[in-house]
N, C-alpha and C positions, 0 to 999 in steps of 0.2 A: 554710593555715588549715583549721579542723576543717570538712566540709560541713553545718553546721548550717541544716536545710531542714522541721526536723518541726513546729515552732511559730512561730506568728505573730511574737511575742514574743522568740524568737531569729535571726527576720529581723533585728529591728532591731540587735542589738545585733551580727550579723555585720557590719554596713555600719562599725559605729564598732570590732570589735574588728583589723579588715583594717590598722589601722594601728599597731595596739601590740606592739611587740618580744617574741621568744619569748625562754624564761628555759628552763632548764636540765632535765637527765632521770633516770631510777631503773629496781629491779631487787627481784625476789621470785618466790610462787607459790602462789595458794587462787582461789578463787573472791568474786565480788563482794557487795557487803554488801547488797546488797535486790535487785538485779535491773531492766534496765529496763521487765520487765513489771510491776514494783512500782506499788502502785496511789497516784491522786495521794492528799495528806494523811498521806503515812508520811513521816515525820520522817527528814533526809537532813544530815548534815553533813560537808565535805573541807577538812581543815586543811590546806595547805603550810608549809613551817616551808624557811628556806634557814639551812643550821646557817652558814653562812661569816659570814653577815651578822646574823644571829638576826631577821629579817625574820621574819613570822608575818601570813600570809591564810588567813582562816577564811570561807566560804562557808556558810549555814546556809538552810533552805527555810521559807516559813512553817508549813509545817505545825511544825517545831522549835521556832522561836522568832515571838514577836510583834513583826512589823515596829515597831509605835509605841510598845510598851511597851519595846522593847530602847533603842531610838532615842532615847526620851527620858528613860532612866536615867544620869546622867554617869557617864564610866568612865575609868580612866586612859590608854585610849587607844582607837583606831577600828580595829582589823584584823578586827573581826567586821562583815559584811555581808549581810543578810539578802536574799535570790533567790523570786521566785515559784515555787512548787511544781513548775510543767510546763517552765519553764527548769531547774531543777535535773535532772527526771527526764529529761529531753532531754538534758542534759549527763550524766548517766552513759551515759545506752544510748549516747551518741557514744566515751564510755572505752571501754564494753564492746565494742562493734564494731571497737573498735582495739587489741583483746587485753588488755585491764586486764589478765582473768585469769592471762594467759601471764608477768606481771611481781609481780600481787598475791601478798603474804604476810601470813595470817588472823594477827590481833590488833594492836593500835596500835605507833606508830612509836616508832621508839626514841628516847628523848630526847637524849641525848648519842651520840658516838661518835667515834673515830679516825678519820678519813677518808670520813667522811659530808659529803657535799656539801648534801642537802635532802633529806627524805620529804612524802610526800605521805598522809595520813590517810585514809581515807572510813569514815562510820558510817550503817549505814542500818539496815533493819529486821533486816535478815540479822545486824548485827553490826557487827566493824570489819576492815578490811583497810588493807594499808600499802603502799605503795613507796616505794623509797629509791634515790638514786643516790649511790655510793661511789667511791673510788681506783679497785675490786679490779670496779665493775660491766664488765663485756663489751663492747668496741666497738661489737658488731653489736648491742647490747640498746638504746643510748644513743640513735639517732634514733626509735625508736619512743617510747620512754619519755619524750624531750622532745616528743613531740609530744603525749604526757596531760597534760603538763606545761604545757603552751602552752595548750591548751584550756581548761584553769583558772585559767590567772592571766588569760588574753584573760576569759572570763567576770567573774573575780572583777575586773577594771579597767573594766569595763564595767558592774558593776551600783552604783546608788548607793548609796552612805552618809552618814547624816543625823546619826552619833552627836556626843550631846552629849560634850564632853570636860570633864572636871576636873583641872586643872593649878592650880599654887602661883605661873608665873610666867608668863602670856603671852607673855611676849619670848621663852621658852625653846621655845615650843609645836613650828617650823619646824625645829628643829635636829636632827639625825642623833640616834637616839638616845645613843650611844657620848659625845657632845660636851655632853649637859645635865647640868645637876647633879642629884642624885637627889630625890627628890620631898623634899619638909620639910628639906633643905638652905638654911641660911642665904645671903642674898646678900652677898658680899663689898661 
């Protein structure tokens, strides 16, 4: 698990993330999109996207978005989670310190692809940068890479979300996505 030790506020959240499963790893090369010496109130967002599963966690800081105004707009669904600003900026410098740069590639992830496992998005003041773990990524790239990778989904399962949701059929809410009927779908 990541040593997250710089904020008060990611004490706690190491004691509850020590027990959630690590998920999967990636591969690239640019530099990172704001830096951890980025000062607090620059707007910071890290999408994961796991293409197998079309799964999608989005991390965003409040300086990006407004905790109560996002929270209580209904949406069709809850993958965006909004993070206090020095949890977010503690959660890069902990990427940067673990080589983001040695794996980041400057501009956003791809959306589709052939043998793409997951990317990982960041957009900060600098920009955007991507990693992605594939068929063709390097043995020796794939534990470092899961371990950026672990760092932010341990964060993003560990921060709350309050999002209202807008759905057509309650019963349907719990169900994988793959297995609901599509939204304004009549019920048999």
């Amino acid at each position: 698990m990541p040593p997250f030790h710089r904020s008060r506020a990611l004490g706690a959240f190491l004691t509850l993330a020590a027990a959630l499963p690590a998920i999967v790893g990636s591969a690239g090369c640019a530099s990172s999109p704001s830096g951890a010496e980025a000062a607090a109130g620059e707007p910071l967002r890290l999408t994961f996207v796991d293409h197998r599963t079309h799964q999608v966690c989005e991390l965003v800081n409040q300086s990006h978005t407004d905790r109560l105004t996002y929270y209580s707009t209904p949406r069709g669904d809850a993958s965006t989670k909004v993070q206090e600003d020095e949890v977010m900026r503690d959660l890069l410098e902990w990427l940067e310190d673990h080589d983001l740069d040695d794996y980041a590639v400057a501009g956003p992830a791809p959306r589709m692809g052939g043998g793409t496992f997951w990317t990982l998005e960041i957009e900060g003041p600098g920009g955007i940068v991507h990693v992605t773990e594939t068929q063709a990524t390097p043995v020796e790239d794939k534990e470092g890479l899961r371990q950026l990778m672990q760092a932010v989904l341990q964060t993003y399962n560990v921060t709350p979300g309050y999002q209202a949701v807008s759905v057509d059929d309650p019963t349907q809410l719990f169900k994988r996505e793959k297995d609901r009927p599509a939204q304004g779908t009549p019920k048999p």
